[in-house]
Backbone as numpy.savetxt, mean C-alpha at the origin, in Angstrom:
# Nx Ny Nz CAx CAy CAz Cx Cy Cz
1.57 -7.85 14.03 1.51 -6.69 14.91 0.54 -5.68 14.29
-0.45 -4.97 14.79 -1.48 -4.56 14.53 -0.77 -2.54 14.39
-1.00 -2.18 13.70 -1.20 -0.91 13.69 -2.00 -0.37 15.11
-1.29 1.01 15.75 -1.96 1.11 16.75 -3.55 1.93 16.27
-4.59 2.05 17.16 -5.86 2.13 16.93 -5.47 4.00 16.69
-4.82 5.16 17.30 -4.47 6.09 17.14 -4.18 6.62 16.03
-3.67 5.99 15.72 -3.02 5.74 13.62 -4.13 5.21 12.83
-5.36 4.83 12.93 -5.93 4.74 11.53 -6.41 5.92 11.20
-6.23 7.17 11.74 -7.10 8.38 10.85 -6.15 8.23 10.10
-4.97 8.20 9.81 -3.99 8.17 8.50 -4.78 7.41 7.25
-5.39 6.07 7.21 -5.94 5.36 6.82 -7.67 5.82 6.28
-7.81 6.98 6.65 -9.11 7.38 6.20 -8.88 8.90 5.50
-7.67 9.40 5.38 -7.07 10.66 4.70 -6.46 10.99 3.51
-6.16 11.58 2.54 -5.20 11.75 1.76 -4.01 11.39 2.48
-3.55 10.29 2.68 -2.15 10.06 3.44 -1.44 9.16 2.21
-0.16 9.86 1.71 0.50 9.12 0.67 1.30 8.22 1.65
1.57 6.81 0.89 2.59 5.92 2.07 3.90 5.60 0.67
5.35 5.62 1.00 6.06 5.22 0.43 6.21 3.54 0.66
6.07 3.04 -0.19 6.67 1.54 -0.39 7.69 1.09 -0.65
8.61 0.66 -0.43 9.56 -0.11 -0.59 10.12 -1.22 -0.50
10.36 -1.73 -2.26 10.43 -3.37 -2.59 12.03 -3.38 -2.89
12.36 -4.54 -3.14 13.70 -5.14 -3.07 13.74 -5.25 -4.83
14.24 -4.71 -5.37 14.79 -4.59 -6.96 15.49 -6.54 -7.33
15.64 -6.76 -8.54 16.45 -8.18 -8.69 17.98 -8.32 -8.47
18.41 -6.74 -7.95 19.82 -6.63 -8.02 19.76 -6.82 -6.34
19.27 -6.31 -5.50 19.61 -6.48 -4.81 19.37 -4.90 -4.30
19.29 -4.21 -4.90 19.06 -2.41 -4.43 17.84 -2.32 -4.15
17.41 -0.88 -3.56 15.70 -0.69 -2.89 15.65 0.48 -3.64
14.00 -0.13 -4.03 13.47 0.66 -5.03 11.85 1.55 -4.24
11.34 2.15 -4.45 10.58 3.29 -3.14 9.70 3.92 -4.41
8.45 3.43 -4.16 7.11 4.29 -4.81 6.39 4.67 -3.96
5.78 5.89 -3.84 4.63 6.66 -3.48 3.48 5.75 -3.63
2.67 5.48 -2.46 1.42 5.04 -3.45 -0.05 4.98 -2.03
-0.59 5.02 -2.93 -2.02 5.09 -2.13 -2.18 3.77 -0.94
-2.35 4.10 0.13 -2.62 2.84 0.80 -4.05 2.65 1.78
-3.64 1.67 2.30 -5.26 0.88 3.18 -4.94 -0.08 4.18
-5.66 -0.24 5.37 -4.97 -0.93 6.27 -6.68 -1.34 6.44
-6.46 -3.31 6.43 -7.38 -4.13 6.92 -7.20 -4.29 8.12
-8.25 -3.79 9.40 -8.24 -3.95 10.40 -8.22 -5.25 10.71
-8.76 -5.97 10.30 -9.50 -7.26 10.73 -8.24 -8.41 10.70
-7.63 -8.49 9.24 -6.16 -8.99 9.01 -5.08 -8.86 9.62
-5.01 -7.01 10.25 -3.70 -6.31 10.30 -2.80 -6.38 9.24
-3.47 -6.36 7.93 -2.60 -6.57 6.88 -2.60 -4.56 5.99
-1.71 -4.27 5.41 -1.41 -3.10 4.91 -1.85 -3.35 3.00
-2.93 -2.76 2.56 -3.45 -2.80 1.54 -2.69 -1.95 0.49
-2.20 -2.22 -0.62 -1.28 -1.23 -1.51 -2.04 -2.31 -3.19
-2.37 -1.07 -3.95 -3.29 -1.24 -5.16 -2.78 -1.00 -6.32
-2.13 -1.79 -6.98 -1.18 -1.59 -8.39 -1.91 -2.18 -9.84
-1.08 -2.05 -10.79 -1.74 -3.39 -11.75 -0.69 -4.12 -12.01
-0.91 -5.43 -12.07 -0.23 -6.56 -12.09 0.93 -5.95 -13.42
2.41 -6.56 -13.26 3.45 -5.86 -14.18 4.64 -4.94 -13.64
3.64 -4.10 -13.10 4.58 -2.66 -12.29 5.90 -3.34 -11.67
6.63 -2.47 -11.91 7.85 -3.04 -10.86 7.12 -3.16 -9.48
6.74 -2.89 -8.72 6.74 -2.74 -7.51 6.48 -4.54 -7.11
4.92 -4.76 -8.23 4.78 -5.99 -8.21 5.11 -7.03 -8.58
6.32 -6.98 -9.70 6.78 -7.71 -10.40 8.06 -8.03 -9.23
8.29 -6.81 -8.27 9.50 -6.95 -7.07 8.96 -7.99 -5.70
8.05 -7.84 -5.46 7.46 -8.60 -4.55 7.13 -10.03 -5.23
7.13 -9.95 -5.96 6.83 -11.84 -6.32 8.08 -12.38 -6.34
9.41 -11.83 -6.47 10.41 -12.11 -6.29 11.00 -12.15 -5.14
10.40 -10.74 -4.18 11.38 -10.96 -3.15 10.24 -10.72 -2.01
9.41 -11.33 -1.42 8.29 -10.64 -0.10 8.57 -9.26 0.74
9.97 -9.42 1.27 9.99 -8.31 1.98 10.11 -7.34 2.03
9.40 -6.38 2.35 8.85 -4.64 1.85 9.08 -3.69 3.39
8.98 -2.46 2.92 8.85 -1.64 4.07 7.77 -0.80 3.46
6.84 -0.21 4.18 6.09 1.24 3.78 6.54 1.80 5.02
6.41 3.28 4.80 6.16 4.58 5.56 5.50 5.56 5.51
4.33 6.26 6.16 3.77 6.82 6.25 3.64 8.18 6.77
3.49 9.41 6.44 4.01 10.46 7.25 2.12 11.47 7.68
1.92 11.90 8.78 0.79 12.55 8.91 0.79 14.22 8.31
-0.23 14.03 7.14 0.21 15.45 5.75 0.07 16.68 6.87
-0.44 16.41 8.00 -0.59 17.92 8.85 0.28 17.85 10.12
1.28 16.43 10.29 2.20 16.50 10.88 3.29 15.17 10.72
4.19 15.92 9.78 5.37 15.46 9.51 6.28 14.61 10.82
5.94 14.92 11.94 6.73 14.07 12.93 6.54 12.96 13.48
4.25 13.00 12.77 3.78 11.79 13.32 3.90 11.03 12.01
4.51 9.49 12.61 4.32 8.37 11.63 4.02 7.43 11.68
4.09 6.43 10.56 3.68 5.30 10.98 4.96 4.27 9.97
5.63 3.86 10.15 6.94 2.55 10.05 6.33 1.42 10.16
6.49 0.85 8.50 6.20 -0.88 8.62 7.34 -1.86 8.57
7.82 -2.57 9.01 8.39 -3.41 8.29 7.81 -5.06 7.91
7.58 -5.57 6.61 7.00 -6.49 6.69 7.18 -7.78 4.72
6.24 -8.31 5.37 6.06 -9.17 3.84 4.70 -9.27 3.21
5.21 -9.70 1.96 3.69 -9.63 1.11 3.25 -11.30 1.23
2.03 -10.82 1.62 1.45 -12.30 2.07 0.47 -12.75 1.16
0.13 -11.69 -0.04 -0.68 -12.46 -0.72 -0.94 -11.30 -1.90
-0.64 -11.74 -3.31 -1.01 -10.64 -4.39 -2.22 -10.82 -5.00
-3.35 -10.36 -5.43 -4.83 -10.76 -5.47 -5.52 -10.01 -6.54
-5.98 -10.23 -7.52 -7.04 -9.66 -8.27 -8.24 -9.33 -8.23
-8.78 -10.61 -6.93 -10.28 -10.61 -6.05 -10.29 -9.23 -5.46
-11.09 -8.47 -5.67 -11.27 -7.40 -5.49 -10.84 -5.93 -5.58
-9.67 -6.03 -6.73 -9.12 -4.94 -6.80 -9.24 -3.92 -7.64
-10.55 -4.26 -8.49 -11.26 -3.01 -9.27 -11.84 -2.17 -8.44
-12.76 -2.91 -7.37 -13.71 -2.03 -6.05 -12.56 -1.64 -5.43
-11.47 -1.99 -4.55 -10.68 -1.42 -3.62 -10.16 0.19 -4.75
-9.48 -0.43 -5.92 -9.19 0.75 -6.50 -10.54 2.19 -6.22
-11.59 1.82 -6.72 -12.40 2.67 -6.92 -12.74 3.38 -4.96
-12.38 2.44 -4.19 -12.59 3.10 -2.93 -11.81 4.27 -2.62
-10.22 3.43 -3.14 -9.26 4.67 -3.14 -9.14 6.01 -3.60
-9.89 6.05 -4.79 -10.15 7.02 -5.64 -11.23 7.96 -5.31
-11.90 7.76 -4.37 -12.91 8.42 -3.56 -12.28 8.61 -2.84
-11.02 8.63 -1.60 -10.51 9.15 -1.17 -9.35 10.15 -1.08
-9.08 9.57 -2.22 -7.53 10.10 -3.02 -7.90 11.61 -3.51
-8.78 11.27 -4.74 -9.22 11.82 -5.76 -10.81 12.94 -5.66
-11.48 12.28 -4.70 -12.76 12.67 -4.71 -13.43 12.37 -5.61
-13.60 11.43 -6.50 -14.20 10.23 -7.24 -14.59 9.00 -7.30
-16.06 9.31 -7.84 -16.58 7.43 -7.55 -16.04 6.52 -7.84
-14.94 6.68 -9.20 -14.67 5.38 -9.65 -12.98 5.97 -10.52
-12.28 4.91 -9.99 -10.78 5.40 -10.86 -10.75 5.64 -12.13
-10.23 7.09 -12.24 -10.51 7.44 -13.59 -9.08 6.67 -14.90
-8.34 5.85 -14.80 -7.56 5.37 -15.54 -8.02 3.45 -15.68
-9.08 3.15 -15.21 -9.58 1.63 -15.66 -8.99 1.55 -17.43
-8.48 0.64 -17.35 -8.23 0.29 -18.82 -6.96 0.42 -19.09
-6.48 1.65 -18.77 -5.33 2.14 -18.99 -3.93 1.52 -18.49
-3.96 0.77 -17.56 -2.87 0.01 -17.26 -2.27 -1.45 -18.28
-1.08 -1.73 -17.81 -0.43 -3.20 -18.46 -1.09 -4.08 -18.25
-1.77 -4.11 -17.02 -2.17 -5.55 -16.90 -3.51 -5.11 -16.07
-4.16 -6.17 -15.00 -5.13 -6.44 -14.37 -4.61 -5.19 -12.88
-6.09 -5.05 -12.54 -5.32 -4.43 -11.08 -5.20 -5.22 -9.79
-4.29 -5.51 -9.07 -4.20 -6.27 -8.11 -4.09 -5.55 -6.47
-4.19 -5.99 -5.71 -3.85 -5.95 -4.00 -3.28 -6.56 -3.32
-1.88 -5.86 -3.15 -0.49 -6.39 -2.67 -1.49 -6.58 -1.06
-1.34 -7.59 -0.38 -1.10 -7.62 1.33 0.16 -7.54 1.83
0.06 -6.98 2.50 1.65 -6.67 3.41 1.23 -7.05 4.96
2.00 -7.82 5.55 1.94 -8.28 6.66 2.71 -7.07 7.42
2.27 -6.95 8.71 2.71 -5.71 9.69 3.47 -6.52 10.99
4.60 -6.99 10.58 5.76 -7.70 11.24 6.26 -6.92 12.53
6.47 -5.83 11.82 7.46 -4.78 12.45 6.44 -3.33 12.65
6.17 -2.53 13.46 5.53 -1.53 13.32 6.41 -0.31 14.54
6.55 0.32 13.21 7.19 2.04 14.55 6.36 2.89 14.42
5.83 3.61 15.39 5.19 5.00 15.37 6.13 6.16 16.20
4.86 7.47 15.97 5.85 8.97 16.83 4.81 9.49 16.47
């Protein structure tokens, strides 16, 4: 299910999206984090480094939710519900650095190096989609 076409200015903004992965217990665990939506896929782009709980939760369990809120209007959103369809290293130094020009207003992420591991790109499949 495709994100509606109305909703990608979220996708080109400072728009924080909460994530939420499935813990090994069985509880839900919810990070803040920068996101990206592949038109072409309909897949939901989220940029970690390999290790993090978030990612260490999804290799265990696929199914995730993000939520998205519009920073200049709290009523408009965007509701995923979905799975991770693919965790990837192919390209996730450049995606980082895209983010960081949007995030940040910088060419290039200023913490390279600094992580546990490699940086990767969770895909999230868009199963379920609510808007308002």
């Amino acid at each position: 299910m495709a994100i509606p076409e109305e909703f990608h200015d979220l996708f080109e903004r400072r728009t924080f999206a909460q994530f939420a992965t499935v813990m090994p217990d069985g509880t839900p665990q919810v990070t803040p984090v920068w996101i990206d939506y592949d038109t072409e896929t309909e897949q939901l782009l989220v940029n970690t480094a390999r290790g993090r709980r978030k990612e260490r939760n999804v290799r265990e369990n696929p199914k995730v939710g993000v939520s998205m809120l519009d920073p200049e209007d709290p009523y408009r959103y965007v509701s995923v519900r979905g799975r991770v369809v693919e965790v990837t290293e192919e390209g996730a130094v450049e995606h980082i650095d895209s983010l960081a020009r949007r995030y940040m207003d910088r060419e290039e992420y200023p913490h390279h190096g600094d992580e546990q591991g490699p940086r990767v790109i969770i895909r999230v499949s868009t199963d379920r989609v609510a808007t308002s």
